[in-house]
C-alpha positions as CSV (number, residue, x, y, z in Angstrom):
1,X,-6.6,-30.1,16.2
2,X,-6.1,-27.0,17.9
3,X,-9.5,-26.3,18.4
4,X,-10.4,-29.5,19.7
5,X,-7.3,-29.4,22.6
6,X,-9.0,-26.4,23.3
7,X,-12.3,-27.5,23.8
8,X,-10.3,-30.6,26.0
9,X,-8.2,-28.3,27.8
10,X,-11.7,-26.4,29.2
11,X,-13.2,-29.7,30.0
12,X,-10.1,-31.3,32.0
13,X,-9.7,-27.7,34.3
14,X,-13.5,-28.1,34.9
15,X,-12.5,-31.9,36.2
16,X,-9.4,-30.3,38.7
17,X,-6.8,-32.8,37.3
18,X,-3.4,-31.3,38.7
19,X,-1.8,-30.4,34.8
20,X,-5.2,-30.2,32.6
21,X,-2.8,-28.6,29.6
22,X,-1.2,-32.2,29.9
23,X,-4.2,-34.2,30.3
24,X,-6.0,-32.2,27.0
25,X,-2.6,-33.0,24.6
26,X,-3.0,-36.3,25.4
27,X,-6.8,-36.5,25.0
28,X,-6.4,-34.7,21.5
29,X,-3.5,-36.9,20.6
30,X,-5.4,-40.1,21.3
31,X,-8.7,-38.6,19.4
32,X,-6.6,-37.7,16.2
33,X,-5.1,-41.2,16.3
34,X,-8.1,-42.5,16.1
35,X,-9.1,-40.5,13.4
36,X,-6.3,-41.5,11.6
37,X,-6.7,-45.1,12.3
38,X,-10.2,-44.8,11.6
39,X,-9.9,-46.9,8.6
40,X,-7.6,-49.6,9.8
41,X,-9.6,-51.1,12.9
42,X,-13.0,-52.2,13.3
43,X,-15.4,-49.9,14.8
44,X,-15.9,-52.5,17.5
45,X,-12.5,-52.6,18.3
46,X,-12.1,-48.8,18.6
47,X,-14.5,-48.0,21.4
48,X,-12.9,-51.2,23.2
49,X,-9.5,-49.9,22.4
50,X,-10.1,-45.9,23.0
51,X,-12.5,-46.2,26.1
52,X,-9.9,-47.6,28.7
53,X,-6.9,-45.3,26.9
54,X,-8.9,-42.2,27.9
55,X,-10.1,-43.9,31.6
56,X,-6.6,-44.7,32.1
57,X,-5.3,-40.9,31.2
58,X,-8.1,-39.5,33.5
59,X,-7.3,-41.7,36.6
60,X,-3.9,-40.7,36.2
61,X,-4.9,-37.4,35.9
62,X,-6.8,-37.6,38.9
63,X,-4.5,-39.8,40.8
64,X,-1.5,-36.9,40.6
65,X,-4.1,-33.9,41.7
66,X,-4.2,-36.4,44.7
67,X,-0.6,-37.0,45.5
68,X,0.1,-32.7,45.2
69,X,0.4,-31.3,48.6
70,X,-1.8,-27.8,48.9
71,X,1.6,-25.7,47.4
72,X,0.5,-27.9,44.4
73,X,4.0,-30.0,45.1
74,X,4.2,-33.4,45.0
75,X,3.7,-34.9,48.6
């Protein structure tokens, strides 16, 4: 797990979200979820179920880089 938060964290600083540590926990905790549901839901149903969980942590992510004034304070 730790290896793959890494490998998260590195991608959400290369996407300027305003808290990429934040944004790559999530992302890892959602991905070993679905691991670990693996076996319980249809592989139809996960790409249905995981694609908008990821969008919606990204626009957030995005959405509170944009509401950070430049002392990277919330406006």
């Amino acid at each position: 797990m730790h290896g793959l938060r890494s490998r998260l964290n590195a991608i959400a600083k290369r996407l300027n979200v305003a808290h990429p540590d934040t944004l790559a926990a999530q992302l890892a905790l959602l991905a070993n979820g679905a691991f670990v549901s693996s076996k319980l839901v249809a592989s139809d149903d996960s790409t249905r179920i995981l694609l908008p969980s990821a969008q919606a942590l990204l626009r957030t992510a995005r959405s509170a880089k944009q509401a950070l004034d430049p002392s990277g304070n919330f406006a």
